[in-house]
C-alpha positions in Angstrom: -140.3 19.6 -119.7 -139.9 18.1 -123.2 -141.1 20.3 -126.0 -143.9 19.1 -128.4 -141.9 19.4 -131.0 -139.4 17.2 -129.6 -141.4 14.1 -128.6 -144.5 14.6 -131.0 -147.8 12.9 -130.0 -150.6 11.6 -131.8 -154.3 13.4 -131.1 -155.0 10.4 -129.5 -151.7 10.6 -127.1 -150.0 7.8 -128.5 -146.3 8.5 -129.5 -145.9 9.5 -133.2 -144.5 6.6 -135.8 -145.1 3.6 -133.9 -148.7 4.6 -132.7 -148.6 3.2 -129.3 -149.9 4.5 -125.5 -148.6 3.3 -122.7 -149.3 0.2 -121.0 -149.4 -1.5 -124.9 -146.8 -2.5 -124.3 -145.1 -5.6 -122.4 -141.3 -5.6 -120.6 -140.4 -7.7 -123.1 -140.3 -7.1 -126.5 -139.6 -8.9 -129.6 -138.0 -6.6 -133.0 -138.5 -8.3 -136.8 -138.1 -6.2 -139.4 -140.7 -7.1 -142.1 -144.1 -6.5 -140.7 -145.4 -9.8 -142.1 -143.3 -11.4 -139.6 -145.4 -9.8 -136.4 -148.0 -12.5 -136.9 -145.5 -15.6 -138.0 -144.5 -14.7 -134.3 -148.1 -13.8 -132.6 -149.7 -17.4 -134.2 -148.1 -18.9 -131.8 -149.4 -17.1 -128.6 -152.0 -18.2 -126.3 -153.9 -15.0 -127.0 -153.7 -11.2 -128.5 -155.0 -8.3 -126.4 -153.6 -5.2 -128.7 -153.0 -4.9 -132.3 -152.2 -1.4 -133.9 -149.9 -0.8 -137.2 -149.0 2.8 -138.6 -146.6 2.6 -141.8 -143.8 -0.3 -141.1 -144.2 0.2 -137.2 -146.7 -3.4 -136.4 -147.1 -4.5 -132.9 -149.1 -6.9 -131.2 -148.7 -7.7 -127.4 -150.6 -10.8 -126.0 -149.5 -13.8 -123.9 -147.3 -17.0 -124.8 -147.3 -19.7 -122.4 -148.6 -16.6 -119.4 -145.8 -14.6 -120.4 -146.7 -11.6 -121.4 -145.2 -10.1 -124.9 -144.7 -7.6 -127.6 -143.6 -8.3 -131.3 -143.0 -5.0 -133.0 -141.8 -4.7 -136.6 -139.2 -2.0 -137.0 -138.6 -2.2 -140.8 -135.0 -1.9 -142.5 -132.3 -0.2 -141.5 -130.3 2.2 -138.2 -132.3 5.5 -138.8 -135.8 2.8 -138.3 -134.3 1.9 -135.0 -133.4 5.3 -133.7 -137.5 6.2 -134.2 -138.5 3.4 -132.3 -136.1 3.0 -129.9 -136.6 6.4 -128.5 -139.9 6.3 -128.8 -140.8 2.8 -127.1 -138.4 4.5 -124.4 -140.6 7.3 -124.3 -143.2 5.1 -123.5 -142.1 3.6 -120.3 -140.0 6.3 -119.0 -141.4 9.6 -119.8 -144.8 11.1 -118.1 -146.8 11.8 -121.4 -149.0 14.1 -119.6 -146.3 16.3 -117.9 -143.8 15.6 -120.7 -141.3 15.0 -118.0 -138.7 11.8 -117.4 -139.7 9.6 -114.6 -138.3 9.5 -111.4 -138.1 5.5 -111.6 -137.0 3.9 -114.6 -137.7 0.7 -116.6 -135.2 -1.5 -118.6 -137.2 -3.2 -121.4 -135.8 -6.5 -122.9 -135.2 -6.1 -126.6 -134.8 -9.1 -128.7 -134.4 -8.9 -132.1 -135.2 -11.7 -134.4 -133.7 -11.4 -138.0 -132.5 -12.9 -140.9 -128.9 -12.4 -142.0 -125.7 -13.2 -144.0 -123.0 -15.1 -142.9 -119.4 -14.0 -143.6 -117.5 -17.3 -142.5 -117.4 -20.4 -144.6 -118.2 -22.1 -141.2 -121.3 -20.4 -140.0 -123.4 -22.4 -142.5 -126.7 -21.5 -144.0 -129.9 -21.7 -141.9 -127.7 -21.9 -138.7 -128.6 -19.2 -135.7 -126.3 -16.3 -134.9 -126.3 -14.6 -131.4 -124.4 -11.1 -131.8 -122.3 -11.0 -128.5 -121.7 -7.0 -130.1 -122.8 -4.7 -132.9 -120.5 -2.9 -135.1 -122.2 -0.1 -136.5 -120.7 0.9 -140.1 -123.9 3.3 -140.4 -122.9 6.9 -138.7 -126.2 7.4 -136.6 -125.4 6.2 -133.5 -122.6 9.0 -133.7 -125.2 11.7 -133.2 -125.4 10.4 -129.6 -123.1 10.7 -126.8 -121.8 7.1 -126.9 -118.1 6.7 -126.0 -119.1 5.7 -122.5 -120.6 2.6 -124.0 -118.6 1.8 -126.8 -116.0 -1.0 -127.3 -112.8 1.4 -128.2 -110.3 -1.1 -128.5 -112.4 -3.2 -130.6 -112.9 0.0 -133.0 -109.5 0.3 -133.1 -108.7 -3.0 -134.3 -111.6 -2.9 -137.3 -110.5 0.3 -138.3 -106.8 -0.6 -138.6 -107.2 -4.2 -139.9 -109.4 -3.3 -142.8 -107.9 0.1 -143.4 -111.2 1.9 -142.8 -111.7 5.0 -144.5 -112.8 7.4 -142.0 -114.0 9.7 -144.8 -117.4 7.2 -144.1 -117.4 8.1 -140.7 -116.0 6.3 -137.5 -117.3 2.6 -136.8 -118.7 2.2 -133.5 -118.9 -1.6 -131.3 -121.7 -2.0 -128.8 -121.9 -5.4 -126.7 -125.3 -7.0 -126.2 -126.6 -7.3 -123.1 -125.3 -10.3 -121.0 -128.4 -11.0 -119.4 -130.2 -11.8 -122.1 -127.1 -13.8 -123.5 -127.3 -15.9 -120.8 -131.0 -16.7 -120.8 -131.3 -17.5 -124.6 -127.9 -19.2 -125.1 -127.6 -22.7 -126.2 -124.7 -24.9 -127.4 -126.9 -25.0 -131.0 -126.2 -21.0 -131.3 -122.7 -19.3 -132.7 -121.7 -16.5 -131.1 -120.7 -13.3 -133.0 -119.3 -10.0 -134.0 -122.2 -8.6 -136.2 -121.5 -5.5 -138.7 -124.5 -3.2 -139.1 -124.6 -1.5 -142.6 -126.4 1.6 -143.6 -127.8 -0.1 -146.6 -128.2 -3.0 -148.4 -125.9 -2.7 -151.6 -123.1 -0.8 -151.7 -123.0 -0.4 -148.0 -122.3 -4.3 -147.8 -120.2 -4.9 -150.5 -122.8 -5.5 -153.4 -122.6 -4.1 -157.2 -124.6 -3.7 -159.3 -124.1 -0.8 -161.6 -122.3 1.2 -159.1 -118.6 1.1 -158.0 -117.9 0.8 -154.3 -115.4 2.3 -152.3 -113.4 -0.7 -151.2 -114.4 -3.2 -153.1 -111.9 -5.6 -151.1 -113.8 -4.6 -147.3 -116.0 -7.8 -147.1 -112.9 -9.8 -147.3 -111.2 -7.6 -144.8 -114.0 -7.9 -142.7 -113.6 -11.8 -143.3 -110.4 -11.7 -141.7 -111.0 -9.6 -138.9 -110.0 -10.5 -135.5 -109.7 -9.1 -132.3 -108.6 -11.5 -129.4 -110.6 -14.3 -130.7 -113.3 -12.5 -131.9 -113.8 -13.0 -135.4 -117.2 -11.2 -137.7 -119.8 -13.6 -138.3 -122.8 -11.7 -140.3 -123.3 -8.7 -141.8 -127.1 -6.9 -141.4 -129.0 -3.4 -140.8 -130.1 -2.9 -137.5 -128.4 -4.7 -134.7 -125.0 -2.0 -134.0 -127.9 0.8 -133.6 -130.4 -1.4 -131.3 -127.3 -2.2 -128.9 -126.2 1.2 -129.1 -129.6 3.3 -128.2 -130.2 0.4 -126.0 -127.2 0.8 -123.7 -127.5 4.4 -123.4 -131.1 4.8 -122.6 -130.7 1.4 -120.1 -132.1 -1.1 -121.6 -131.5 -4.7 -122.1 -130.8 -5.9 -126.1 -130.2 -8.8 -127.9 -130.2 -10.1 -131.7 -131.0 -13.7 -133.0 -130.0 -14.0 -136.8 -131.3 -16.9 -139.3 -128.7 -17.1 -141.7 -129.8 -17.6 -144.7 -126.9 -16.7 -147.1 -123.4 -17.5 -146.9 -121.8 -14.5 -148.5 -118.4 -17.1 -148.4 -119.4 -19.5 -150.0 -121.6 -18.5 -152.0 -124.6 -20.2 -150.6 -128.4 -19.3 -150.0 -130.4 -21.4 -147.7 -133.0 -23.7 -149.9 -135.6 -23.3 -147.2 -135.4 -19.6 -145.4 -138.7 -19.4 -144.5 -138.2 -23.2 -142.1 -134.9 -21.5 -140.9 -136.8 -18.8 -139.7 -139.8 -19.8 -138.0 -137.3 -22.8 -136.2 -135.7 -19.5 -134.6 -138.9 -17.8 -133.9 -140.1 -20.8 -131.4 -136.9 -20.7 -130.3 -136.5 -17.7 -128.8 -140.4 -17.5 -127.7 -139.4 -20.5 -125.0 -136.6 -19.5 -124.0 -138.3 -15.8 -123.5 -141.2 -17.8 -121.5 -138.6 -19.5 -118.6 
């Protein structure tokens, strides 16, 4: 049985942050990380049956095309995801009533549909990015039991090739799920290596009164390769969704809009166009 102080419940039932029961939820499920985003997605759908929002946590779950859907906002960052993560999870494959896991389990399908820097010269503003794995530069996921899942070799290589400092912790790589690779792909997507970061400045290489500790690790990064695979963007949530999604059996995937070119230099003139051009996107692909 799982302690109350554990998995904490509402007074109505639902689970804590993200203020949802069960059956609010569809099987598959869309992440954005600004809650203005929920309804730039939902505005598209045939009809809403469920709208609830407690602090960043937004969701909506209605019908696009007959397919039933969920867009949840998660706001910024790895220690957003583990809340909602665990706690979607909890939704599906725990008995709320007996506070016991189910017998039978359900995989979810997670997409994630972000906006993001690009760390190649080639991966040009307002271009999509489909993260084939998630390196995880953050430290949370290491709270869990995750060698099982992880991509050794590939931490290997980062570590040694930008001379990590494992004073920050160890990196962790998580692959994406295959499944959904294969059902969203398109010769119009790059595929990718995508670092997570823990913040937003000095976590990804930024200054602006504050020295960093390797001021030299984008460019490292840059130059990172590992049998081909080379890092294409640099964001805050996708090494954490893999990672929590692998271990608790579900199925996860992240779409990036880039709209910077950390390379060259370059933002995209239009973000907002890049953005919703992904959004319809992945909602027909999502309704095959």
């Amino acid at each position: 049985m799982i302690a109350a102080s554990e998995l904490i419940l509402n007074p109505d039932g639902s689970v804590y942050h993200i203020n949802l029961k069960p059956g609010q939820i569809a099987n598959d499920i869309i992440f954005v990380g600004d809650q203005n985003r929920v309804e730039k997605i939902t505005k598209h759908f045939d009809a809403i049956e469920f709208t609830t929002q407690k602090r960043e946590f937004k969701t909506q779950t209605g019908t696009y095309k007959g397919k039933r859907m969920t867009v949840m906002s998660t706001g910024i960052g790895p220690d957003n995801i583990d809340i909602v993560m665990n706690e979607l999870d909890a939704l599906v494959n725990v008995d709320l009533a007996t506070r016991t896991v189910k017998k039978e389990l359900i995989s979810l399908n997670i997409v994630r549909i972000g906006t993001s820097g690009s760390l190649q010269a080639d991966i040009p503003c307002d271009s999509f990015v489909m993260s084939q794995y998630g390196l995880g530069l953050d430290n949370m996921l290491r709270s869990y039991l995750i060698d099982e899942v992880s991509e050794t070799e590939m931490e290997e290589a980062f570590i040694q090739q930008t001379n990590w400092d494992m004073k920050k912790g160890r990196p962790y790589v998580i692959a994406g799920s295959k499944t959904l690779e294969q059902r969203l792909e398109s010769d119009k997507i790059f595929k990718g290596f995508t670092g997570t970061a823990g913040g937003f400045y000095g976590p990804q290489g930024r200054v602006v009164r504050l020295g960093i500790q390797d001021p030299e690790l984008n460019a490292k990064m840059d130059r990172f390769n590992f049998n081909g695979t080379r890092m294409t963007n640099l964001e805050m949530e996708t090494g954490a969704i893999y990672g929590l999604g692998k271990l608790l059996g579900h199925n996860c995937l992240s779409l990036n809009a880039i709209i910077a070119n950390r390379a060259t230099g370059t933002f995209s003139e239009d973000p907002y166009k890049a953005v919703d051009e992904l959004i319809v996107y992945a909602l027909n692909k999502l309704a095959e």
